[in-house]
PDB file with one MODEL, atoms N, CA, C and O in Angstrom:
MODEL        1
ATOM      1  N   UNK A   1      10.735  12.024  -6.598  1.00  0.00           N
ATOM      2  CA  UNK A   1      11.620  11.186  -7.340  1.00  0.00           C
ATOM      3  C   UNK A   1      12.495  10.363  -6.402  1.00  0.00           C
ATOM      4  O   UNK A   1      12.820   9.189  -6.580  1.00  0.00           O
ATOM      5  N   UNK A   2      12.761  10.990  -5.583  1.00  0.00           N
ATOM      6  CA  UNK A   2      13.988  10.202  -4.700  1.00  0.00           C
ATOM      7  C   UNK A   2      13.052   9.361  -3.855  1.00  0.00           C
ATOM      8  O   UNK A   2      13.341   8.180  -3.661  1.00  0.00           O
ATOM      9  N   UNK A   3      12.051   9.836  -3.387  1.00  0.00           N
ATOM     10  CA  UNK A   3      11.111   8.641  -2.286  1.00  0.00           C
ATOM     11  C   UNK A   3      10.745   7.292  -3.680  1.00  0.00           C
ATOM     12  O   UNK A   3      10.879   6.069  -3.645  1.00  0.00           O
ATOM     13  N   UNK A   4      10.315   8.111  -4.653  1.00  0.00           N
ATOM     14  CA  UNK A   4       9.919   6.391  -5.660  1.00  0.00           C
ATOM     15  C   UNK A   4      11.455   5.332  -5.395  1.00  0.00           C
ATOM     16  O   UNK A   4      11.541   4.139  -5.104  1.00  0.00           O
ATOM     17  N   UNK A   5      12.337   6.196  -5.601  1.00  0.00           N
ATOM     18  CA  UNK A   5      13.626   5.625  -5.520  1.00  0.00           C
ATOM     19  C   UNK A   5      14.304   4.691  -4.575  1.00  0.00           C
ATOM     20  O   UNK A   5      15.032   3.727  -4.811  1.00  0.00           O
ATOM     21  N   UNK A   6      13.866   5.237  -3.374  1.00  0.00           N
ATOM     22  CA  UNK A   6      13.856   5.153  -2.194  1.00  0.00           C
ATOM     23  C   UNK A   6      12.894   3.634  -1.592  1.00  0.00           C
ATOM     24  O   UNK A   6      13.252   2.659  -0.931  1.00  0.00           O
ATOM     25  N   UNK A   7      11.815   3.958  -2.082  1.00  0.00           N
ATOM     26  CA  UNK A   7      11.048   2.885  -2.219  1.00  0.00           C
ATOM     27  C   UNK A   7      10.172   2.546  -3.007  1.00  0.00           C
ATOM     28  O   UNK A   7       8.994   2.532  -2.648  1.00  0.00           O
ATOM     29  N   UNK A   8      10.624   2.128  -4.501  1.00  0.00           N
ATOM     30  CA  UNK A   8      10.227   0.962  -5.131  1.00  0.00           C
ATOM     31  C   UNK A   8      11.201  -0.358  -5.180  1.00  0.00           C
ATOM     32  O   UNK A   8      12.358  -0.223  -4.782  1.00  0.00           O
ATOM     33  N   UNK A   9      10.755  -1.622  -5.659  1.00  0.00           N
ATOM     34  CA  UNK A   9      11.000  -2.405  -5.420  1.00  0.00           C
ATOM     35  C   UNK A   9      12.281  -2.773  -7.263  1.00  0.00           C
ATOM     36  O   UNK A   9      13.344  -3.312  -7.571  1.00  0.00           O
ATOM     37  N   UNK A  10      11.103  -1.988  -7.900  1.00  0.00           N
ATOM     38  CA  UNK A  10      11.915  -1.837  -9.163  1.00  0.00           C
ATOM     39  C   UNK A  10      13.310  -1.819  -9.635  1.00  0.00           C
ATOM     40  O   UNK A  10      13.177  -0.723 -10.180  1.00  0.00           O
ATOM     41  N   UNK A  11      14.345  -2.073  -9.841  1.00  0.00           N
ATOM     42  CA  UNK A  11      15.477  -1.511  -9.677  1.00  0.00           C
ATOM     43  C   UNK A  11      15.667  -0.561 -11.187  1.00  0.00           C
ATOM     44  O   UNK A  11      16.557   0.288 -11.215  1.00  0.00           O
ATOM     45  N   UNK A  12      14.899  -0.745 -12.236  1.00  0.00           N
ATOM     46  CA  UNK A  12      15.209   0.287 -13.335  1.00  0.00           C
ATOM     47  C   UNK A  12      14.525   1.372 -12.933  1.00  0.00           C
ATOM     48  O   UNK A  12      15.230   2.381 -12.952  1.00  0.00           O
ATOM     49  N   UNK A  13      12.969   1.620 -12.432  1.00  0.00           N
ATOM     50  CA  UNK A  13      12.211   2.334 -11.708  1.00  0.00           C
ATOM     51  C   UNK A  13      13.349   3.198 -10.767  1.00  0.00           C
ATOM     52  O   UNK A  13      13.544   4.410 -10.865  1.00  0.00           O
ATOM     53  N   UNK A  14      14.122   2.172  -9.737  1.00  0.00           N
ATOM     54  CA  UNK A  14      14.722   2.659  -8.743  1.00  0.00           C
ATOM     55  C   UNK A  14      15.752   3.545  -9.325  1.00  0.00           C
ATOM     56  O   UNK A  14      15.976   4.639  -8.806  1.00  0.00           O
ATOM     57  N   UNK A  15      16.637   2.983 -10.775  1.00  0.00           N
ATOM     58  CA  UNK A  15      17.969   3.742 -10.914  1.00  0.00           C
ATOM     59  C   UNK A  15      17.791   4.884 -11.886  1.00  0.00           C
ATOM     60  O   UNK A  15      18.579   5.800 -12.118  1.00  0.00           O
ATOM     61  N   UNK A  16      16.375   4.608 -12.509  1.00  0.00           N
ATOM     62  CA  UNK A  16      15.954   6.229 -13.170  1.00  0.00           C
ATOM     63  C   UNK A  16      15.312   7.506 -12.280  1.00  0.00           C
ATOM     64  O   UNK A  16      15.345   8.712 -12.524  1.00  0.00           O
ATOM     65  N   UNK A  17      14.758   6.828 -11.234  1.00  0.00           N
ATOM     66  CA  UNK A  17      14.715   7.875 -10.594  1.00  0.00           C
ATOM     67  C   UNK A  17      15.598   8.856  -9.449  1.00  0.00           C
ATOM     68  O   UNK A  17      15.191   9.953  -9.069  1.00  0.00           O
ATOM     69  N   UNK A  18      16.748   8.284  -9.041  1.00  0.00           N
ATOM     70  CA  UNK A  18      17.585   8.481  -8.473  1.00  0.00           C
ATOM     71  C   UNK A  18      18.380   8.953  -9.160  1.00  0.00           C
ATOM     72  O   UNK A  18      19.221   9.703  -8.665  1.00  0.00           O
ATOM     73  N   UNK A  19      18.377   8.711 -10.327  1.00  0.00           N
ATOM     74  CA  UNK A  19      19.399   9.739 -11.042  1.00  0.00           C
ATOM     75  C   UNK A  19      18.755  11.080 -11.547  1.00  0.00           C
ATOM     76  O   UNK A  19      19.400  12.126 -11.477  1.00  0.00           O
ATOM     77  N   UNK A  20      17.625  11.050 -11.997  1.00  0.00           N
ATOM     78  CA  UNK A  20      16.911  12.501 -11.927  1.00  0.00           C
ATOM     79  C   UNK A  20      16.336  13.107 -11.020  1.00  0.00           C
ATOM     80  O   UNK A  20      15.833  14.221 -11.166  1.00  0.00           O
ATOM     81  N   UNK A  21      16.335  12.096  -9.391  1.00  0.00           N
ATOM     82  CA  UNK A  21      16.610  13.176  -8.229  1.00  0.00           C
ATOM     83  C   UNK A  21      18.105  13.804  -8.153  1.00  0.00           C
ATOM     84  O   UNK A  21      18.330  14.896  -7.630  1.00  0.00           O
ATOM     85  N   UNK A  22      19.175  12.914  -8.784  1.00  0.00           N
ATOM     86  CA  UNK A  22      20.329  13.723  -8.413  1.00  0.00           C
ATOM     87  C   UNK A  22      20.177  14.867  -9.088  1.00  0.00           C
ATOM     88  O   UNK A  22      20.153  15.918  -8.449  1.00  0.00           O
ATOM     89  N   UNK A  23      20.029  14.877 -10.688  1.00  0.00           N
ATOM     90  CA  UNK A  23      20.200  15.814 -11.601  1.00  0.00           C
ATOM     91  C   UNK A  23      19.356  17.346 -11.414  1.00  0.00           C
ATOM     92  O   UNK A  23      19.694  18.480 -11.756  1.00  0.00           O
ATOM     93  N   UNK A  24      17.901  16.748 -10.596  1.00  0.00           N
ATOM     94  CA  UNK A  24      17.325  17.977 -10.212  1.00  0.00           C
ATOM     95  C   UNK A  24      17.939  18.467  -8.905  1.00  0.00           C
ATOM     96  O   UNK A  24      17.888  19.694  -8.830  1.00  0.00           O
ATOM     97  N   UNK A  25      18.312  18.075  -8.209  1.00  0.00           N
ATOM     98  CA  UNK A  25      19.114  18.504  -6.947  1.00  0.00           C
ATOM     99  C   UNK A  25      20.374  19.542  -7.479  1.00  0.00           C
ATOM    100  O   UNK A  25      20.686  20.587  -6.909  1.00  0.00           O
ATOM    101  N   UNK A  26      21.057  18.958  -8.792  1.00  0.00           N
ATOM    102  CA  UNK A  26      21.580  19.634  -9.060  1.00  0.00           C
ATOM    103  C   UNK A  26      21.110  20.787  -9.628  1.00  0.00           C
ATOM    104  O   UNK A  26      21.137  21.673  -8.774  1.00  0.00           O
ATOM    105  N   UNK A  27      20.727  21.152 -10.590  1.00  0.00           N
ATOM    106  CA  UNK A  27      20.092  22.140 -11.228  1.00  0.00           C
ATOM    107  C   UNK A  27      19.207  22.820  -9.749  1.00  0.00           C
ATOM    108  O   UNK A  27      19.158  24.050  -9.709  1.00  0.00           O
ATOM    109  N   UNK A  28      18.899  22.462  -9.213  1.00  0.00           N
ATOM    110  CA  UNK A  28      18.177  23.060  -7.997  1.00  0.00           C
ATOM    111  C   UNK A  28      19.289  24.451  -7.274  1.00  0.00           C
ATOM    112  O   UNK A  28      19.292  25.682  -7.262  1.00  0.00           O
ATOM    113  N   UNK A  29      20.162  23.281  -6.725  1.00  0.00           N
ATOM    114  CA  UNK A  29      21.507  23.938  -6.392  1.00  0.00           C
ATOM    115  C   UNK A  29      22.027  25.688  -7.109  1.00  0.00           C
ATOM    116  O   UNK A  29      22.030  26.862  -6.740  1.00  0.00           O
ATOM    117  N   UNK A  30      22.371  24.951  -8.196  1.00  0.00           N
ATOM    118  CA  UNK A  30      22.227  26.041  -9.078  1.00  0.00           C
ATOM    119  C   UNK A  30      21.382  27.142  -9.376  1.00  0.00           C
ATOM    120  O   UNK A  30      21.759  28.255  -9.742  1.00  0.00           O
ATOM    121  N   UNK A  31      20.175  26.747  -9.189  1.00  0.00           N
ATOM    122  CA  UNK A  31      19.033  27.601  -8.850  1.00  0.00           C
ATOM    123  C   UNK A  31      19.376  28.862  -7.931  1.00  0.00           C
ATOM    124  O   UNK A  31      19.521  30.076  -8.076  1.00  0.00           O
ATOM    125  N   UNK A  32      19.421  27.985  -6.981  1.00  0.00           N
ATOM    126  CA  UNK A  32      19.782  28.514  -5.464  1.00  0.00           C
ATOM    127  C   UNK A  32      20.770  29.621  -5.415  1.00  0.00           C
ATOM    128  O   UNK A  32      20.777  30.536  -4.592  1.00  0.00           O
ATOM    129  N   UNK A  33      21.543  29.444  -6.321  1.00  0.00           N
ATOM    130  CA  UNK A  33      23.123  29.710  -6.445  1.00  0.00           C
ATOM    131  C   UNK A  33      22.913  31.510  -7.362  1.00  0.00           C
ATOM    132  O   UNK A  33      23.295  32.676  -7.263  1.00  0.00           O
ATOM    133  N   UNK A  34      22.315  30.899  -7.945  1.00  0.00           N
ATOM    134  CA  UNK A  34      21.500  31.930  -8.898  1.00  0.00           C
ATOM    135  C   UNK A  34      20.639  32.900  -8.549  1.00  0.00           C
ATOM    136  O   UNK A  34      20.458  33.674  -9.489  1.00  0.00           O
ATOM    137  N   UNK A  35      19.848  33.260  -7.284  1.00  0.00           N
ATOM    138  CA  UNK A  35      19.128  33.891  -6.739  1.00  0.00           C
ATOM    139  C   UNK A  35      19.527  34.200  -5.266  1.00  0.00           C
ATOM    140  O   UNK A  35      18.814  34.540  -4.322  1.00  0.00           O
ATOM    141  N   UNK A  36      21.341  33.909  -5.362  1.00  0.00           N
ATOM    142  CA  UNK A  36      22.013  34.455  -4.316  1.00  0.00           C
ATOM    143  C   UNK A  36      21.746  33.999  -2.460  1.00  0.00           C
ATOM    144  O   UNK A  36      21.669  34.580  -1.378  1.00  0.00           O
ATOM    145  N   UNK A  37      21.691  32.749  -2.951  1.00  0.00           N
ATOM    146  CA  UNK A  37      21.111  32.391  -1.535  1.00  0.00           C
ATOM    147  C   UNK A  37      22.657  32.340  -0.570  1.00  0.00           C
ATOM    148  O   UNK A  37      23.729  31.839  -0.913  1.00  0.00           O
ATOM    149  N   UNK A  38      22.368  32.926   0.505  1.00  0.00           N
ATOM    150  CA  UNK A  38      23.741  32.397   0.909  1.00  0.00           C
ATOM    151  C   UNK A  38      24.527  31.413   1.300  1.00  0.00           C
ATOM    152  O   UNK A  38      25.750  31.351   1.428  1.00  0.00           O
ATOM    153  N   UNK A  39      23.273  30.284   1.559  1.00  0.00           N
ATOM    154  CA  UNK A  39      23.953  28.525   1.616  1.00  0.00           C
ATOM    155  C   UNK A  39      22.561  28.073   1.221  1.00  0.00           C
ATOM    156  O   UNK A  39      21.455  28.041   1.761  1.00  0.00           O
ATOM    157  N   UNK A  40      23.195  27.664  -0.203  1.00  0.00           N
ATOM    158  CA  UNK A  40      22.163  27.111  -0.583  1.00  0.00           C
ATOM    159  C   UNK A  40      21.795  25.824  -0.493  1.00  0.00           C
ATOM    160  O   UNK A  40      20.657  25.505  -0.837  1.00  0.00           O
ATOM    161  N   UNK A  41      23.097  24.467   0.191  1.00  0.00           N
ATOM    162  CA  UNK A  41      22.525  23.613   0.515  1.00  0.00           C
ATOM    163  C   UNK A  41      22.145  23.214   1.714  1.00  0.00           C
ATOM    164  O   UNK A  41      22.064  22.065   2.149  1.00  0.00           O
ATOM    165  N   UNK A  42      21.837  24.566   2.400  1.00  0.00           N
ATOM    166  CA  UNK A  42      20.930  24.321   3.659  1.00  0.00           C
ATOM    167  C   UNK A  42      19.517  24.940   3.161  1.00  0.00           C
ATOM    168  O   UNK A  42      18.426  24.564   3.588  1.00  0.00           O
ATOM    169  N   UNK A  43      19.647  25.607   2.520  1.00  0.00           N
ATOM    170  CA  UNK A  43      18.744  26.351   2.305  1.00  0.00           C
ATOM    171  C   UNK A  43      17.482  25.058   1.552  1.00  0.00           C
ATOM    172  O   UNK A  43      16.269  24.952   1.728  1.00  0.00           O
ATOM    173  N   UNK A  44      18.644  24.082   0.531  1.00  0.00           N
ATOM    174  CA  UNK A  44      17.668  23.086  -0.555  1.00  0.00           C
ATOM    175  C   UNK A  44      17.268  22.200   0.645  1.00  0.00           C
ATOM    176  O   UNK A  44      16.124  21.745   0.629  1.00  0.00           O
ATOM    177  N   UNK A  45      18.082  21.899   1.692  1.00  0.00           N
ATOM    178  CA  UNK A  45      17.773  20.637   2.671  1.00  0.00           C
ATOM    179  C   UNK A  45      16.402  21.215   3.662  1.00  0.00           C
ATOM    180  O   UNK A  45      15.388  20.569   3.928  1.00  0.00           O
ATOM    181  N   UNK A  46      16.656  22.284   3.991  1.00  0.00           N
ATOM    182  CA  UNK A  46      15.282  23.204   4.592  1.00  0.00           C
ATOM    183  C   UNK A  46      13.944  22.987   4.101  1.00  0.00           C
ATOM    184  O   UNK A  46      12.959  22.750   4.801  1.00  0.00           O
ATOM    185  N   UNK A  47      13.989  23.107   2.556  1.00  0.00           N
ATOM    186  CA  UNK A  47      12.751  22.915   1.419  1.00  0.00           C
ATOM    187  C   UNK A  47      12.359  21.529   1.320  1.00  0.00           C
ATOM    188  O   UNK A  47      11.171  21.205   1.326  1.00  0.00           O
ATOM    189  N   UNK A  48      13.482  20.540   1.213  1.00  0.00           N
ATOM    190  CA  UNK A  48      12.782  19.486   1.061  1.00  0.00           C
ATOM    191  C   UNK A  48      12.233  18.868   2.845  1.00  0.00           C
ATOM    192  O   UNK A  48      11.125  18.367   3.038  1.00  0.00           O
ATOM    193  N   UNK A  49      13.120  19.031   3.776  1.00  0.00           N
ATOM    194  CA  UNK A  49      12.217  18.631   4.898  1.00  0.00           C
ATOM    195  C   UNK A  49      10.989  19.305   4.764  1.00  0.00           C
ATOM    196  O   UNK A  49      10.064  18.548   5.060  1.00  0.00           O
ATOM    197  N   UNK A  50      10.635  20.369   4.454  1.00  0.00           N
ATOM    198  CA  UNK A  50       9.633  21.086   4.435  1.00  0.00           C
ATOM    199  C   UNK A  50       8.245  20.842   3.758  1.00  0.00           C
ATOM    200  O   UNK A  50       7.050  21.001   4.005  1.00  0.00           O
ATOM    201  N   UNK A  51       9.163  20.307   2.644  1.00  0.00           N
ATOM    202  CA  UNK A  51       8.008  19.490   1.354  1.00  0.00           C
ATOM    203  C   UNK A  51       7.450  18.605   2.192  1.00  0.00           C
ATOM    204  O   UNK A  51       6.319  18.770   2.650  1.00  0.00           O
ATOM    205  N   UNK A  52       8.255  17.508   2.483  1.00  0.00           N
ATOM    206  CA  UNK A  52       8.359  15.931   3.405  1.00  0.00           C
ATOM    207  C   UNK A  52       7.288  15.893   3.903  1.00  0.00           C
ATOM    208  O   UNK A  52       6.339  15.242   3.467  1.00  0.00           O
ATOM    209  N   UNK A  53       7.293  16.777   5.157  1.00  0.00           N
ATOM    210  CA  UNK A  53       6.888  16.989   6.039  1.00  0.00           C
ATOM    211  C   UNK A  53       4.998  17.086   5.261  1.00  0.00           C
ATOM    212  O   UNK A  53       4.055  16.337   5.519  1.00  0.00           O
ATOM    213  N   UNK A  54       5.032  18.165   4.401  1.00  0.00           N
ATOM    214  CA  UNK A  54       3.759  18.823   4.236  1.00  0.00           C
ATOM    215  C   UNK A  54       2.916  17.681   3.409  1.00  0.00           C
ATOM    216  O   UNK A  54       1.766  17.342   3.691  1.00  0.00           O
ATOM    217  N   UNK A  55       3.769  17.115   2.252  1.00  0.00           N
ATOM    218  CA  UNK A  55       3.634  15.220   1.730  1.00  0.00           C
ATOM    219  C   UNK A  55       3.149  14.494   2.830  1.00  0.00           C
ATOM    220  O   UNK A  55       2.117  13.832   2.722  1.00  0.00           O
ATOM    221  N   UNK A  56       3.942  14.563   4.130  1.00  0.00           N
ATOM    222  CA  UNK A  56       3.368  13.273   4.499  1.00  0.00           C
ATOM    223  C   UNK A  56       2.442  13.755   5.311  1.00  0.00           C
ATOM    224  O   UNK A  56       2.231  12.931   6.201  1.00  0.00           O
ATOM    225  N   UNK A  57       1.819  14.660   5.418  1.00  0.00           N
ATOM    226  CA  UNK A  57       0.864  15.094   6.506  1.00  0.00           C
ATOM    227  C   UNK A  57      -0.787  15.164   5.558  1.00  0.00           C
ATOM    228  O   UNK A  57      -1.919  15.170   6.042  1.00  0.00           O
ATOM    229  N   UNK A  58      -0.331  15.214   3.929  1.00  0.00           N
ATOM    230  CA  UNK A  58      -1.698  14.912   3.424  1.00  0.00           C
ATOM    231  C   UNK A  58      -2.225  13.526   3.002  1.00  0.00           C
ATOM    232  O   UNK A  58      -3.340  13.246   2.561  1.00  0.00           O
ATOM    233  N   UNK A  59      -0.764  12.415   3.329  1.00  0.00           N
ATOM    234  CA  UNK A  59      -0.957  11.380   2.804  1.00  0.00           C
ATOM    235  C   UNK A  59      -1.090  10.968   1.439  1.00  0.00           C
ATOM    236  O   UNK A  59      -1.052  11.788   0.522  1.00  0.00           O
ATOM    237  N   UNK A  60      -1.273   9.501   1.223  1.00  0.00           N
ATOM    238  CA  UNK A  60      -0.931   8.825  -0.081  1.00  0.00           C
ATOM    239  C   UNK A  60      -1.422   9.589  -1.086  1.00  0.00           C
ATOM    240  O   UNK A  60      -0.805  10.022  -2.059  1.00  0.00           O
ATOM    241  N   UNK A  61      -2.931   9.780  -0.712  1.00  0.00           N
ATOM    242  CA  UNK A  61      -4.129  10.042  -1.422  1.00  0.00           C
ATOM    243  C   UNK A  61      -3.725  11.219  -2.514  1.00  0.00           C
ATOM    244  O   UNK A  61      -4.169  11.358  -3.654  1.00  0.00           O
ATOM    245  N   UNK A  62      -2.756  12.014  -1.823  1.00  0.00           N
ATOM    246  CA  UNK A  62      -2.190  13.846  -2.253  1.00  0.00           C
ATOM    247  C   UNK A  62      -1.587  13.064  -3.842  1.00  0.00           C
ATOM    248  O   UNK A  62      -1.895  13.584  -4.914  1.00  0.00           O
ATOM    249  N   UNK A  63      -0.953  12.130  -3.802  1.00  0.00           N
ATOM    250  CA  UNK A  63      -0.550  11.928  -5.254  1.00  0.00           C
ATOM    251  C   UNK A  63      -1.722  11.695  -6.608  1.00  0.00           C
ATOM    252  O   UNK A  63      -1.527  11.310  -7.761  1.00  0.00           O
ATOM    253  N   UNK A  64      -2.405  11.920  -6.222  1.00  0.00           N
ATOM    254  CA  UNK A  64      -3.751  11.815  -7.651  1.00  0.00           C
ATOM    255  C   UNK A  64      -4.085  13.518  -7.161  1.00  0.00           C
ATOM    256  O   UNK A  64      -4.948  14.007  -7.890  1.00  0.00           O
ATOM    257  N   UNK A  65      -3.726  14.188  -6.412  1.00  0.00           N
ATOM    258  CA  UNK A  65      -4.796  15.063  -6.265  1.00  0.00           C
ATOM    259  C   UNK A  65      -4.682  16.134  -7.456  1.00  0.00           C
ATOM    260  O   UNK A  65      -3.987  15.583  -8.309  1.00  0.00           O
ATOM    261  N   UNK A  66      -4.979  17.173  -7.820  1.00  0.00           N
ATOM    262  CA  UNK A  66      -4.423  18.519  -8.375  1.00  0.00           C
ATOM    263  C   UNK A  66      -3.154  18.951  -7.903  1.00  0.00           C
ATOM    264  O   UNK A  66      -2.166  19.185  -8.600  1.00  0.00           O
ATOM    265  N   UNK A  67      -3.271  19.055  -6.437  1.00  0.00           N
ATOM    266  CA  UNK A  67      -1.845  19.799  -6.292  1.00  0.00           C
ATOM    267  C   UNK A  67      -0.820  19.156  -6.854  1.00  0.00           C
ATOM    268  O   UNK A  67       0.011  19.847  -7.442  1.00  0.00           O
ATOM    269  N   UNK A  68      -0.668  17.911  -6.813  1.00  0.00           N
ATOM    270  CA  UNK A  68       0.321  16.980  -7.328  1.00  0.00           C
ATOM    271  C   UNK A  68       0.684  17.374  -8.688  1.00  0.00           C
ATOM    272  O   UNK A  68       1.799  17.703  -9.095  1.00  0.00           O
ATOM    273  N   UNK A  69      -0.552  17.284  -9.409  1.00  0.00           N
ATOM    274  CA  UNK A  69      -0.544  17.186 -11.185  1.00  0.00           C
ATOM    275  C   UNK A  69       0.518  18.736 -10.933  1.00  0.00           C
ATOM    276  O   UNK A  69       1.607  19.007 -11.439  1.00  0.00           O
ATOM    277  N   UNK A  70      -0.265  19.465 -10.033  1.00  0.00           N
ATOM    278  CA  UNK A  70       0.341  20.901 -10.606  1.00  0.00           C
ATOM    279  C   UNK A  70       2.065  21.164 -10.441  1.00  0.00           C
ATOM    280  O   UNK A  70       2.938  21.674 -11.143  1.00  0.00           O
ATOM    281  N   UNK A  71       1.996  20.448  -8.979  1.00  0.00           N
ATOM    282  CA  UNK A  71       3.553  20.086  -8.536  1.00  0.00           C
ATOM    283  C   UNK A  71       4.413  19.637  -9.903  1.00  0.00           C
ATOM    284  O   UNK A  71       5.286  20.350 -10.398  1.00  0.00           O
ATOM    285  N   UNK A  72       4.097  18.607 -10.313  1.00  0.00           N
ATOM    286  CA  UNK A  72       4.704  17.570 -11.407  1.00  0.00           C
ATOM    287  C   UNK A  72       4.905  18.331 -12.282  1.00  0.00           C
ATOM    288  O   UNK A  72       6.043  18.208 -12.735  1.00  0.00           O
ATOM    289  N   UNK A  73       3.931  19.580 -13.057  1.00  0.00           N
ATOM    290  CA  UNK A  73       4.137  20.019 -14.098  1.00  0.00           C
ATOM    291  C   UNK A  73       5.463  21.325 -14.146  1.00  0.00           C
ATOM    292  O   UNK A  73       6.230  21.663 -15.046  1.00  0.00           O
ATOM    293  N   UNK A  74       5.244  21.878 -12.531  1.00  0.00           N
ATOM    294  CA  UNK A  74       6.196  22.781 -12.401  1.00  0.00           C
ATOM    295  C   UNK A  74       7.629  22.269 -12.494  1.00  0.00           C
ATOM    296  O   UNK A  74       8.538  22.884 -13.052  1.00  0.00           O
ATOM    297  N   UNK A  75       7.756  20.968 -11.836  1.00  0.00           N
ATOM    298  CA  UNK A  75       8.869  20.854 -11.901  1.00  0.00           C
ATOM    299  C   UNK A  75       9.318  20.478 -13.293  1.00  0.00           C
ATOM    300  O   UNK A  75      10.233  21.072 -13.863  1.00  0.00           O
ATOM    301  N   UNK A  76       8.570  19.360 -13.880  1.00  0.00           N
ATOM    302  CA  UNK A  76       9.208  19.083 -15.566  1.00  0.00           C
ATOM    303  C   UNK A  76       9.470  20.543 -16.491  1.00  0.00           C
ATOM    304  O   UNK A  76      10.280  20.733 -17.398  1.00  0.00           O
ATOM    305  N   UNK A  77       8.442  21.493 -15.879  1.00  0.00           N
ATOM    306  CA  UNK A  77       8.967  22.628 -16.788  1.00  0.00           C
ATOM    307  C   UNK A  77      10.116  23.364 -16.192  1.00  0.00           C
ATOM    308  O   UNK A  77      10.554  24.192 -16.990  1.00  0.00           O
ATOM    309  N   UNK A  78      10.688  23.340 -15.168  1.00  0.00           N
ATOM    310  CA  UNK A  78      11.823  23.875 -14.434  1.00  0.00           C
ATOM    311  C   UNK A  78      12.512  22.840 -14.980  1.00  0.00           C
ATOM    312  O   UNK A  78      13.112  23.223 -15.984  1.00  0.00           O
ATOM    313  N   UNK A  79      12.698  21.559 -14.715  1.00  0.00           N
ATOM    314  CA  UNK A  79      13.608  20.717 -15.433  1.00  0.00           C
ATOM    315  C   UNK A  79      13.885  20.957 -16.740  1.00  0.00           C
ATOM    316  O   UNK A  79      15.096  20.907 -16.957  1.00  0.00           O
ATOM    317  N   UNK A  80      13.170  21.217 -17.765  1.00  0.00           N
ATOM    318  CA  UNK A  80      13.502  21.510 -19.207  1.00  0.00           C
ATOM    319  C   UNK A  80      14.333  22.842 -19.017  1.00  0.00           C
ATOM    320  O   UNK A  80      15.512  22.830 -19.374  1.00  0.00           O
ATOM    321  N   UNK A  81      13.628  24.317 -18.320  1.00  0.00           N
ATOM    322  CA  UNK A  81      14.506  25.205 -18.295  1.00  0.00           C
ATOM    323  C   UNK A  81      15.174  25.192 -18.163  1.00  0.00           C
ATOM    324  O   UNK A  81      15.734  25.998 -18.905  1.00  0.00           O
ATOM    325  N   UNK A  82      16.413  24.287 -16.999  1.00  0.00           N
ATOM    326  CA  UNK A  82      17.602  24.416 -16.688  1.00  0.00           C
ATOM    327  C   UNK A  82      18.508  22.984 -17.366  1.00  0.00           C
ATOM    328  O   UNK A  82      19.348  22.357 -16.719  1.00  0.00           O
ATOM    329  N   UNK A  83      18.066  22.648 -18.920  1.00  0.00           N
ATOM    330  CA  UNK A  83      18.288  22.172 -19.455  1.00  0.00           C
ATOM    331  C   UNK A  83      18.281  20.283 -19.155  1.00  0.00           C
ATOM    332  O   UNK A  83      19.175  19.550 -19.577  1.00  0.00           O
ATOM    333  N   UNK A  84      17.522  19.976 -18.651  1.00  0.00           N
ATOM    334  CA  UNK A  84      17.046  18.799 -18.383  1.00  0.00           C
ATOM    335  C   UNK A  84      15.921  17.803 -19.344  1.00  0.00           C
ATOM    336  O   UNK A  84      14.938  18.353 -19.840  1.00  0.00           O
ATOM    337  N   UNK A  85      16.088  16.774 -19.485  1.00  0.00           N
ATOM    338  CA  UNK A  85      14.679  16.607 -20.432  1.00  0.00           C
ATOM    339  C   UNK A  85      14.070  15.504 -19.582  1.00  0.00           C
ATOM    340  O   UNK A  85      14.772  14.494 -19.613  1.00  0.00           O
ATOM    341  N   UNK A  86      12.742  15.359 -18.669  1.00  0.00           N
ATOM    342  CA  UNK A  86      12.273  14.584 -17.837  1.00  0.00           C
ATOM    343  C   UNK A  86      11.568  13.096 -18.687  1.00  0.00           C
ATOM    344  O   UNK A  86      11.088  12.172 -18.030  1.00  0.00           O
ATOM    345  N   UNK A  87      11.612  13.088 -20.001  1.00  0.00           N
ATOM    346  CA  UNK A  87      11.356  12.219 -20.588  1.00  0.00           C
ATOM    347  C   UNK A  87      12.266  11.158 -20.703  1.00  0.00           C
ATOM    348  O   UNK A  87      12.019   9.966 -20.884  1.00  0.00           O
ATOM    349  N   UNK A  88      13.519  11.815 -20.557  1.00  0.00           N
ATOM    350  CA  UNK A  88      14.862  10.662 -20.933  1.00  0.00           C
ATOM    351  C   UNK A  88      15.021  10.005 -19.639  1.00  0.00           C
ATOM    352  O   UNK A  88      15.428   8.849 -19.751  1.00  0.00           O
ATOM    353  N   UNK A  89      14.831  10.377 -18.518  1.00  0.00           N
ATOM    354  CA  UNK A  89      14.674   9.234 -17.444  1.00  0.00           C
ATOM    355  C   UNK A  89      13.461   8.119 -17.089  1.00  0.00           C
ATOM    356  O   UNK A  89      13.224   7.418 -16.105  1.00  0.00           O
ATOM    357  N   UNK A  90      12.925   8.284 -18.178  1.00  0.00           N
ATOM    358  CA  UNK A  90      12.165   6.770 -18.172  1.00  0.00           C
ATOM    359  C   UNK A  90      12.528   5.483 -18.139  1.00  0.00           C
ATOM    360  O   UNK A  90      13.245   5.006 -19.018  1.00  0.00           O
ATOM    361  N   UNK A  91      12.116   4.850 -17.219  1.00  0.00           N
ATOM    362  CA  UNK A  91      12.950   3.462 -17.023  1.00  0.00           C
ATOM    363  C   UNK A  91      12.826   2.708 -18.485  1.00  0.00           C
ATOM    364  O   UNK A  91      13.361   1.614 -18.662  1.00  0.00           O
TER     365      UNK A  91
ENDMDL
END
């Protein structure tokens, strides 16, 4: 969410997704917070270099793949759990 954000050219594209990277960052946080991490925003900044990293090492292509679809689905259903609805940030 935050890389579409990051770079599309879009600006409704750009300001819906940046706001439901914030909102999952938040709820993330909380997550974190919730399963007793002891800093959890090193702990969230750890995960996403981590993601980054593993994203950009399979390249573009990784976004059609399965893992993706499967990625996408985990998170919209973690987003609904922690009371989010991933539909309402549609540009």
């Amino acid at each position: 969410m935050l890389w579409i954000a990051e770079n599309t050219q879009n600006g409704r594209v750009k300001t819906a997704m940046a706001r439901y990277a914030h909102d999952m960052a938040m709820v993330a946080r909380e997550q974190a917070v919730s399963e007793g991490r002891d800093e959890p925003d090193a702990y969230l900044d750890r995960l996403a270099v981590a993601k980054d990293h593993e994203w950009s090492r399979r390249g573009v292509g990784w976004v059609f793949s399965a893992d993706m679809k499967d990625w996408s689905k985990y998170c919209s259903s973690f987003a609904r759990k922690m009371g989010l609805d991933p539909g309402s940030y549609r540009p």
